[in-house]
C-alpha positions in Angstrom: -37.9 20.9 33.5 -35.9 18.3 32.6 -33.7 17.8 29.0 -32.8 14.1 27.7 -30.2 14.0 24.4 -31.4 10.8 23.3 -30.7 8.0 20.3 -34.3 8.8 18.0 -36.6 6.1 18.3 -38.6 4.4 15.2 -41.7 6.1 17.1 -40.0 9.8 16.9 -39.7 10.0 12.7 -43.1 11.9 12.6 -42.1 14.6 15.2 -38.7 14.9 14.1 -40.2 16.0 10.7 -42.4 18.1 12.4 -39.3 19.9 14.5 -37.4 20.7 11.4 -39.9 22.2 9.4 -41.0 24.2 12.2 -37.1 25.1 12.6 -36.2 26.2 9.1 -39.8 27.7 8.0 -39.0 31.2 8.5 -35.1 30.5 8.0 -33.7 32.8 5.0 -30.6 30.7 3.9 -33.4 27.5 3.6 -34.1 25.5 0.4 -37.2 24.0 3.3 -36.3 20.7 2.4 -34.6 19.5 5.6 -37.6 18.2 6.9 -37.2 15.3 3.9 -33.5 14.9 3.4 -33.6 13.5 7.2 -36.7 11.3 6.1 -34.3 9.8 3.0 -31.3 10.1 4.6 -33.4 7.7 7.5 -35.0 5.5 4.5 -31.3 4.7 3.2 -29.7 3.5 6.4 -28.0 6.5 6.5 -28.5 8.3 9.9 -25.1 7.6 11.4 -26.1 9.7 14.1 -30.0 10.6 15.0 -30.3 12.5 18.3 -33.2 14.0 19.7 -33.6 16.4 22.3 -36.7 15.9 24.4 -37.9 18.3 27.4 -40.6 16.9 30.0 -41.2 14.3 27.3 -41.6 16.4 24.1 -39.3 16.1 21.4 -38.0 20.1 20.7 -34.8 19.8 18.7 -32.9 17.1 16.3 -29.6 16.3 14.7 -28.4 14.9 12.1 -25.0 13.1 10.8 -24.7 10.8 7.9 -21.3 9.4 6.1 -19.8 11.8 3.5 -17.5 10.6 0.1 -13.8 11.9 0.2 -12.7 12.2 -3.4 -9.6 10.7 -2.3 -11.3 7.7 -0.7 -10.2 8.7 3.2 -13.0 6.7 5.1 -15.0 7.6 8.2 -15.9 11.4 7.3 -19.6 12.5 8.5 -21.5 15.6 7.6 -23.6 17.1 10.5 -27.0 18.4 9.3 -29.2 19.4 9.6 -30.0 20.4 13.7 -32.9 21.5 14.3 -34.4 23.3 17.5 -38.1 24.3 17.9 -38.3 28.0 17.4 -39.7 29.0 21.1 -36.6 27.0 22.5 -34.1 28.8 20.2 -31.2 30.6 22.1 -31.8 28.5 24.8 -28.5 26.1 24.6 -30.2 23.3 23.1 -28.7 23.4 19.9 -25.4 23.5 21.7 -26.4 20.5 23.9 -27.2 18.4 20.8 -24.0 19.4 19.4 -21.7 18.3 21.8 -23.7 14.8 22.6 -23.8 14.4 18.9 -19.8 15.1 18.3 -19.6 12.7 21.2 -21.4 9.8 19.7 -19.8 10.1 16.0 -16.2 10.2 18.5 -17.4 7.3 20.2 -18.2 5.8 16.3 -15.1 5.5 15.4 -15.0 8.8 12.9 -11.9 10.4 11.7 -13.8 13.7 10.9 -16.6 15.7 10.4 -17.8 18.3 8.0 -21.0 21.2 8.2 -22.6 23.7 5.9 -23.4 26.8 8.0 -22.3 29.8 9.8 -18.7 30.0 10.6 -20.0 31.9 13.7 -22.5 29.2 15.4 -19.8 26.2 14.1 -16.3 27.4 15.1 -17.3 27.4 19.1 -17.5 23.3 18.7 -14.1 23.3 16.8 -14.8 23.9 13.0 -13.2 25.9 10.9 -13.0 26.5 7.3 -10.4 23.8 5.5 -8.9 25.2 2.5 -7.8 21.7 1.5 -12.0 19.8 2.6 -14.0 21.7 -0.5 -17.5 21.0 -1.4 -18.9 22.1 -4.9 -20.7 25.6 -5.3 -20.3 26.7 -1.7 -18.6 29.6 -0.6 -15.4 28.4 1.3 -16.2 29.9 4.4 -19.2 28.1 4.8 -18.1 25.1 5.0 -16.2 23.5 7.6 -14.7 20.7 9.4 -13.5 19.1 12.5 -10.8 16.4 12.5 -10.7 13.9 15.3 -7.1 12.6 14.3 -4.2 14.7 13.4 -4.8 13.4 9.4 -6.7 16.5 7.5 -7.4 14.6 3.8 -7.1 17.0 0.7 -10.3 16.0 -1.0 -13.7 17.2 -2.7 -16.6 16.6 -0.3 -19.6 14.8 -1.8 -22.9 14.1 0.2 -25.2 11.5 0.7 -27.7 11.8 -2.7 -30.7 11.8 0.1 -29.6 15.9 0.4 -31.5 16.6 -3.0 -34.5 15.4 -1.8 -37.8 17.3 -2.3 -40.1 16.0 -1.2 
């Protein structure tokens, strides 16, 4: 068996769909809307980063990251999500694998920073950590987290693409 972290492809969109819904069906803390916000988040121009991870040629697992807005106007923040792993390949490392090659790419992108909405548990092995001074609206602070690539942490209100309403 043989895993490829790849760029998506304009011929992946319909299986990446099909990925994260199967990933997040059963998931509790779901709205079940990821499936679209990476459709409009695509449809915008707004998939910074768009990895899939593909075993023996099928696609099993996707990521996610797209610019964020810093209240204070610091440029070249991203926000990570969603990632998305088939559920038979679950626990397997593959979401780990996507992390790290995507990280790697927004690095390589010139970003200062990255942000996530999750579990402080699955996030803080790749470096997150719960910013008192990075705050997103309505969220419990420990939920949300970010990684700096430069020594320069902004004191700021974190604001999302609008494509993470969608609904459809």
């Amino acid at each position: 068996m043989t895993l490829d972290i790849r760029p998506e492809t304009t011929a992946d969109s319909a299986v990446i769909n099909a990925v994260t819904t199967a990933a997040f069906l059963h998931a509790a803390h779901s709205s079940h809307t990821e499936q679209y916000i990476v459709s409009a988040l695509r449809r915008a121009g707004q998939l910074t980063v768009s990895r899939v991870a593909e075993l023996d040629g099928e696609v099993i697992g996707h990521v996610a990251i797209s610019p964020v807005d810093l209240s204070d106007g610091t440029p070249d923040w991203y926000g990570l999500g969603p990632i998305s792993v088939l559920p038979a390949y679950q626990g397997q490392g593959i979401g780990t694998q996507l992390m790290h090659a995507s990280l790697h790419a927004l690095r390589m992108h010139g970003a200062a920073g990255c942000v996530v909405l999750g579990d402080p548990a699955y996030y803080k092995r790749f470096g997150f950590k719960a910013e008192p001074a990075l705050v997103l609206a309505d969220v419990p602070p420990e939920y949300f987290m970010a990684l700096a690539f430069d020594a320069a942490l902004p004191q700021a209100v974190v604001n999302y693409h609008p494509a993470f309403a969608a609904q459809s």
